[in-house]
TIDO-753730 format. One record per residue: z, x, y of N, C-alpha, C, O in turn; residue number from 1. Coordinates in Angstrom, 2 decimals, always signed. Layout:
# residues N
{{Z, X, Y}, {Z, X, Y}, {Z, X, Y}, {Z, X, Y}, NUM}
...
***
This chain:
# residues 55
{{-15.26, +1.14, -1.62}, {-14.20, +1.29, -2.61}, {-14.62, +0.58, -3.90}, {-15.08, -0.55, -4.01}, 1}
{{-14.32, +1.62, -5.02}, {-14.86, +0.56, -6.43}, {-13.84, -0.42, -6.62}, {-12.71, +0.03, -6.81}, 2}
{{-13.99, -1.69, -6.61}, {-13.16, -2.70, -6.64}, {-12.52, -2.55, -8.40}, {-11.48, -3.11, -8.75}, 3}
{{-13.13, -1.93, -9.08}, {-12.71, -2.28, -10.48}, {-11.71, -0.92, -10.78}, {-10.92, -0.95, -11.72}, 4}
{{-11.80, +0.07, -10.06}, {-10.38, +1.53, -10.38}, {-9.41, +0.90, -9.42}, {-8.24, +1.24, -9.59}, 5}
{{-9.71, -0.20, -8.18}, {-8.99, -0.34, -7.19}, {-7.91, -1.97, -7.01}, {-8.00, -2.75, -7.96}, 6}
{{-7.48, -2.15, -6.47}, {-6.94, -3.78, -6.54}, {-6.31, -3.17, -5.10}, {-5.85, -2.06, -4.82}, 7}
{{-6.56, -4.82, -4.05}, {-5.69, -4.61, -2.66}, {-4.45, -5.64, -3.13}, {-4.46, -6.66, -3.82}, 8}
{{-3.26, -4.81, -2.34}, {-2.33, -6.27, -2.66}, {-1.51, -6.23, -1.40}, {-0.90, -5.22, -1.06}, 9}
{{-1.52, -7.33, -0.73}, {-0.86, -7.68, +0.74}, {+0.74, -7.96, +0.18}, {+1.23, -8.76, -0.62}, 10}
{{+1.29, -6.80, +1.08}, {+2.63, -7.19, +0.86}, {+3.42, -7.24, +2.26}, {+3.13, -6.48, +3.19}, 11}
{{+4.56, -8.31, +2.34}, {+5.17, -8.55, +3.73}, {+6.05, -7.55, +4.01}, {+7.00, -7.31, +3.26}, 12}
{{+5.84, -6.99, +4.93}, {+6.92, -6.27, +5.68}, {+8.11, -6.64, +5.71}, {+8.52, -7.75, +6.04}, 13}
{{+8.99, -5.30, +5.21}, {+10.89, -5.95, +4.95}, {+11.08, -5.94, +6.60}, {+11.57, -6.92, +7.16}, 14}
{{+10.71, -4.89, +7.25}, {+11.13, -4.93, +8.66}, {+10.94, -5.38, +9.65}, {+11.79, -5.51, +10.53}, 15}
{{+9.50, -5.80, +9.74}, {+9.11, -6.88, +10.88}, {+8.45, -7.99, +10.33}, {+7.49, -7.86, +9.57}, 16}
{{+8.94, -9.11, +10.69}, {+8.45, -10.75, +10.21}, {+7.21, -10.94, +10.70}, {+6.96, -10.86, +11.90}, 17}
{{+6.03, -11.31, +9.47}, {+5.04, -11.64, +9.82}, {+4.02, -10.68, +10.15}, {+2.98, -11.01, +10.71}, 18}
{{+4.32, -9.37, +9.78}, {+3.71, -8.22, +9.40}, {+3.19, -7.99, +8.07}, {+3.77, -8.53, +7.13}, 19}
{{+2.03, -7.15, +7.84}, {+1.94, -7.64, +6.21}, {+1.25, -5.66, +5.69}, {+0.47, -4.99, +6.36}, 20}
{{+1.59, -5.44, +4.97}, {+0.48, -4.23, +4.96}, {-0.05, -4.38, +2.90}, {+0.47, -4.62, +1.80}, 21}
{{-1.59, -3.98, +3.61}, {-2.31, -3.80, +2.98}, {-2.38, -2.62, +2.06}, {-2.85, -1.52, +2.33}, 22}
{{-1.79, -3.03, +0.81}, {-1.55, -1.55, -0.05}, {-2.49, -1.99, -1.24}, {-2.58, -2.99, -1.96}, 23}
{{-3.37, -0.41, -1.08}, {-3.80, +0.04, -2.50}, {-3.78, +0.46, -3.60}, {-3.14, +1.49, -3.83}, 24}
{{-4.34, -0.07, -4.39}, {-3.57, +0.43, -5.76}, {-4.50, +0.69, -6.94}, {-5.53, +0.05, -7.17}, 25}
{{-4.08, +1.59, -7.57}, {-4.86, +2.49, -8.29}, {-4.41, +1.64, -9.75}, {-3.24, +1.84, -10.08}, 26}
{{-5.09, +0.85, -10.53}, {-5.16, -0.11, -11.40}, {-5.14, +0.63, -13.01}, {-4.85, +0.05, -14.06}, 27}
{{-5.46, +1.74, -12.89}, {-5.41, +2.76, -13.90}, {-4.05, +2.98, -14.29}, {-3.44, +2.55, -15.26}, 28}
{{-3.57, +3.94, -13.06}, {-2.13, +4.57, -13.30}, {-1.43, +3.83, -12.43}, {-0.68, +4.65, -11.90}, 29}
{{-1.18, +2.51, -11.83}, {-0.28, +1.75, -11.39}, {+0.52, +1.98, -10.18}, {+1.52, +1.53, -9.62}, 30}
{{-0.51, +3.01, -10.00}, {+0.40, +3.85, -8.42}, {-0.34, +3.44, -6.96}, {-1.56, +3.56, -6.81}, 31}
{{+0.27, +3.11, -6.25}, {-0.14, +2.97, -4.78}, {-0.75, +4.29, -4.18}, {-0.17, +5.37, -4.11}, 32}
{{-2.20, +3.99, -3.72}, {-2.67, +5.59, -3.37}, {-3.12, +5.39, -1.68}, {-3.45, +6.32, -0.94}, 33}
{{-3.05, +4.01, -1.32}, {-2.85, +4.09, +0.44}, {-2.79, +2.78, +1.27}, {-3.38, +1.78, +0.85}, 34}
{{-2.22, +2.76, +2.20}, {-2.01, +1.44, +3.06}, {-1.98, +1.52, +4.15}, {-1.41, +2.48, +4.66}, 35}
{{-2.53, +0.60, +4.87}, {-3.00, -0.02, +6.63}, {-1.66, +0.50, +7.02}, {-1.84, +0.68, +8.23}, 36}
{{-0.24, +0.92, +6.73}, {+0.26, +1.03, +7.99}, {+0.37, +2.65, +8.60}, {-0.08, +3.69, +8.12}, 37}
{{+1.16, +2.43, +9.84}, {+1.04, +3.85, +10.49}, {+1.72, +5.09, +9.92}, {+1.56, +6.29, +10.15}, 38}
{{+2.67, +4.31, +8.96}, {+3.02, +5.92, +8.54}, {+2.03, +6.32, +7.46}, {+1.51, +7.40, +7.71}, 39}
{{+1.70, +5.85, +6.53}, {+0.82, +6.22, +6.00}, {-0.82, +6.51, +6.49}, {-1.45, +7.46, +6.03}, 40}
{{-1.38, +5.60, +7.45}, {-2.80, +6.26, +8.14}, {-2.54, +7.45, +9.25}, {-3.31, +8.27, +9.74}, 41}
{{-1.07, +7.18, +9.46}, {-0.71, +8.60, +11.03}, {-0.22, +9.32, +9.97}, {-1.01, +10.19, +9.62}, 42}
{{+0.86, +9.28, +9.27}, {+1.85, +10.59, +8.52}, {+1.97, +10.56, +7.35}, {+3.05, +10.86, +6.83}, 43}
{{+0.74, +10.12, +6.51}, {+0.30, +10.29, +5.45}, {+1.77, +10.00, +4.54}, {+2.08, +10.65, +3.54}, 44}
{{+2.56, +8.91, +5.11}, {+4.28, +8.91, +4.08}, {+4.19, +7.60, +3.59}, {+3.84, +6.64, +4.28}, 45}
{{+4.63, +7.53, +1.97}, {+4.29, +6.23, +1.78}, {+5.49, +5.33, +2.47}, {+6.59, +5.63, +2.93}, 46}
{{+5.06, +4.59, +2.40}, {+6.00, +3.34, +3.09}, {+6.92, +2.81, +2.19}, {+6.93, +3.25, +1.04}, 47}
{{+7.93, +1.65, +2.64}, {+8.47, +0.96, +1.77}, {+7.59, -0.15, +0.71}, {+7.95, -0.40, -0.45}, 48}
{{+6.32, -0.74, +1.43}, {+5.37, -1.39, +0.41}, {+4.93, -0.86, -0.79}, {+4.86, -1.46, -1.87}, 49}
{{+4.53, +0.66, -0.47}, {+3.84, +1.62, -1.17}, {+4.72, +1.86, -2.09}, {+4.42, +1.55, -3.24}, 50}
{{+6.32, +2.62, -1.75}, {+7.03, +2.37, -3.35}, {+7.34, +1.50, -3.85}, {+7.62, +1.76, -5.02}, 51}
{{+7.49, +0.30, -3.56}, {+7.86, -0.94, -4.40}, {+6.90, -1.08, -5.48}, {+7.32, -1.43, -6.59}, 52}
{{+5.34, -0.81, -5.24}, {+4.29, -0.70, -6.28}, {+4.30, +0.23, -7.15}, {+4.00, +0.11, -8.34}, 53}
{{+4.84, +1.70, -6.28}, {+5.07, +2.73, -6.79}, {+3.98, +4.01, -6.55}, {+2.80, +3.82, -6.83}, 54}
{{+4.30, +4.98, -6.15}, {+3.68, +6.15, -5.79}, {+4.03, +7.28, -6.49}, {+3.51, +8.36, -6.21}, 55}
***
């Protein structure tokens, strides 16, 4: 991953404590383009992490 189009940012899970997912983010256009959890690596849906950054 080019670290310089990209930035990781760990954000805590609203729903389970001590869960964290790993969202990517597209540093250009400010949009979240993917994250460690299952709905997004199984059902390609962004998550609640993913819109808080924004998708």
């Amino acid at each position: 991953m080019d670290s310089e189009k990209y930035e990781t940012l760990t954000i805590p899970s609203k729903v389970r404590e001590g869960v964290f997912h790993k969202v990517v983010k597209d540093i250009k256009s400010g949009k979240a383009v993917s994250c460690s959890c299952k709905c997004w690596s199984k059902g390609n849906k962004a998550c609640a992490a993913m819109r808080s950054v924004g998708v």
